[in-house]
C-alpha positions in Angstrom: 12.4 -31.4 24.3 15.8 -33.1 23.5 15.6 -31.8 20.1 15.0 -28.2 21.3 18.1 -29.2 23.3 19.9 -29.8 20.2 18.8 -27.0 18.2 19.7 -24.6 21.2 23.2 -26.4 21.6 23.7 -26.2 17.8 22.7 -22.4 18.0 24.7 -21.6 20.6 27.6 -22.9 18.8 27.5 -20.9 15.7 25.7 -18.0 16.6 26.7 -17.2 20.2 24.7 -17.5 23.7 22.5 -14.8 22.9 21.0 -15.7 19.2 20.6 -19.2 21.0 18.4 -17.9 23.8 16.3 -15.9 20.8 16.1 -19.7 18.9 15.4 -21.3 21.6 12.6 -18.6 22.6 10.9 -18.9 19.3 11.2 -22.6 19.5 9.7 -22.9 22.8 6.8 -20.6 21.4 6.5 -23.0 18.1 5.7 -26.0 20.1 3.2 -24.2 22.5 1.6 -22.8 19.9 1.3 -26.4 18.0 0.7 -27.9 21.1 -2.6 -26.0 21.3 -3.5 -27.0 18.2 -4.0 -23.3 16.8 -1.5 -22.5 13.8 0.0 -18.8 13.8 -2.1 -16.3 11.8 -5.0 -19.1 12.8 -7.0 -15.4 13.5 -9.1 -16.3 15.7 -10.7 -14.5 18.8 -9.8 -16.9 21.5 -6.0 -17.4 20.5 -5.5 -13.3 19.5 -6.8 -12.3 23.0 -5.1 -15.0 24.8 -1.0 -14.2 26.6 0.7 -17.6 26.2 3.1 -18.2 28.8 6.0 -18.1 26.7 5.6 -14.7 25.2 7.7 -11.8 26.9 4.9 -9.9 27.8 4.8 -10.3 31.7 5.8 -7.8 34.4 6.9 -8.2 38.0 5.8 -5.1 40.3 6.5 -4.4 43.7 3.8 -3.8 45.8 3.8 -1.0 48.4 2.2 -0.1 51.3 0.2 3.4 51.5 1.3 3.1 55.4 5.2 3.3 54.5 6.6 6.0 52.2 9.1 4.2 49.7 11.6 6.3 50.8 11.8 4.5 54.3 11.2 1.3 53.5 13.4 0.9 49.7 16.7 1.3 51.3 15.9 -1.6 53.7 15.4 -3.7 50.8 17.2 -2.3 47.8 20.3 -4.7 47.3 18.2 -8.1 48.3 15.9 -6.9 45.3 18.1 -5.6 42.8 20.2 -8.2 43.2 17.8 -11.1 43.2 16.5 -8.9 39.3 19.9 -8.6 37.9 20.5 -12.5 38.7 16.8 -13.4 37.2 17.0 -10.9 34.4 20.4 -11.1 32.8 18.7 -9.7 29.3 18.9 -6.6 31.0 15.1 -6.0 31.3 15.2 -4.4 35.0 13.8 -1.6 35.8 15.8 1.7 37.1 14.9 2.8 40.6 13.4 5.9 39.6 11.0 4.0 37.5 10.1 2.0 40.7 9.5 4.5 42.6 7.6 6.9 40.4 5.4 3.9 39.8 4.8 3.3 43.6 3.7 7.0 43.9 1.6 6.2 41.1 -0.6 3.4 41.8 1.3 2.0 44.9 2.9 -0.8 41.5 6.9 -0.3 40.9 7.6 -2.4 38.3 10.8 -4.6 38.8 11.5 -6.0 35.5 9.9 -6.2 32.3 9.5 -8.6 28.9 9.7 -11.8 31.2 7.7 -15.0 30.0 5.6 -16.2 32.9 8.2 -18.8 34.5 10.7 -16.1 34.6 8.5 -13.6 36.0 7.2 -16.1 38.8 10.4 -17.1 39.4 11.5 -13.7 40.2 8.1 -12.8 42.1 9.0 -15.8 44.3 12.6 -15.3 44.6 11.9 -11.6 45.8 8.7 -12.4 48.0 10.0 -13.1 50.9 11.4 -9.6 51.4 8.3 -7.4 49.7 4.9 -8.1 48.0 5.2 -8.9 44.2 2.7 -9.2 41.8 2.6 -10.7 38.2 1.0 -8.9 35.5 0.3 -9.1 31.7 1.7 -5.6 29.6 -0.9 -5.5 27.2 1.3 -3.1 25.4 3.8 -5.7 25.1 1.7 -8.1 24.1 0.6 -6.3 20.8 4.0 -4.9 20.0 4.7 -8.5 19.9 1.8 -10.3 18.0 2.9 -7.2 15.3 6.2 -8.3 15.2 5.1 -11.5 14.7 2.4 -10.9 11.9 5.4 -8.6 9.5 7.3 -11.7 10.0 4.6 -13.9 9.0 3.9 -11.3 6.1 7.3 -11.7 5.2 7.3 -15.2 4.4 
């Protein structure tokens, strides 16, 4: 970890904050990945089907009621949630209200904020669950746009 520390510092410094938090990202997944003792590309079934907690493939949704229509019970809450998303989720991964609330009307899930790794999206849930019901989620779609991204860059090397 203190040479991650280094390597992000080092990053930061030449590249700028946010090509350090994409190092430091990738580095983070690196170790997990050699940590579990399966190399990338390894192929197989158990590793390709599996989310690792550092991939930006989690979700945080907001779970309604049926008994209170959103439209009552959001403005209560708005600013504490927002707030508490645009502080966890500086990236910019949030999700617009109307997205919320169309997926509330949809299956009673609005989801908050999007491409979080699984500390980030726990730490929101938590941060947030005191004033509404959160849940944490895996976006499968995410989760193969990323293992693609990550194969054309394996390709490419």
């Amino acid at each position: 970890v203190e040479n991650l520390r280094d390597i992000a510092m080092e990053a930061a410094i030449r590249c700028g904050n946010e090509r350090a938090c994409q190092i430091f990202d990738a580095e983070l997944a690196r170790i997990a990945e050699a940590e579990e003792g399966a190399p990338k590309g390894a192929g197989n079934a158990a590793t390709d089907n599996t989310v690792h907690p550092h991939m930006r493939a989690h979700t945080v949704s907001l779970v309604a009621s049926d008994e209170i229509p959103f439209d009552v019970f959001w403005p209560m809450v708005r600013d504490d949630i927002l707030g508490a998303v645009r502080e966890a989720c500086p990236r910019g991964h949030h999700s617009a209200e109307s997205a919320i609330q169309a997926g509330v009307q949809a299956n009673g899930l609005g989801p908050l904020a999007t491409k979080l790794t699984l500390e980030e999206a726990e730490m929101l849930a938590a941060r947030v669950g005191h004033v509404v019901q959160t849940a944490v989620s895996v976006d499968q779609a995410a989760v193969q746009e990323l293992k693609k991204e990550r194969d054309k860059k394996e390709g490419d090397h």
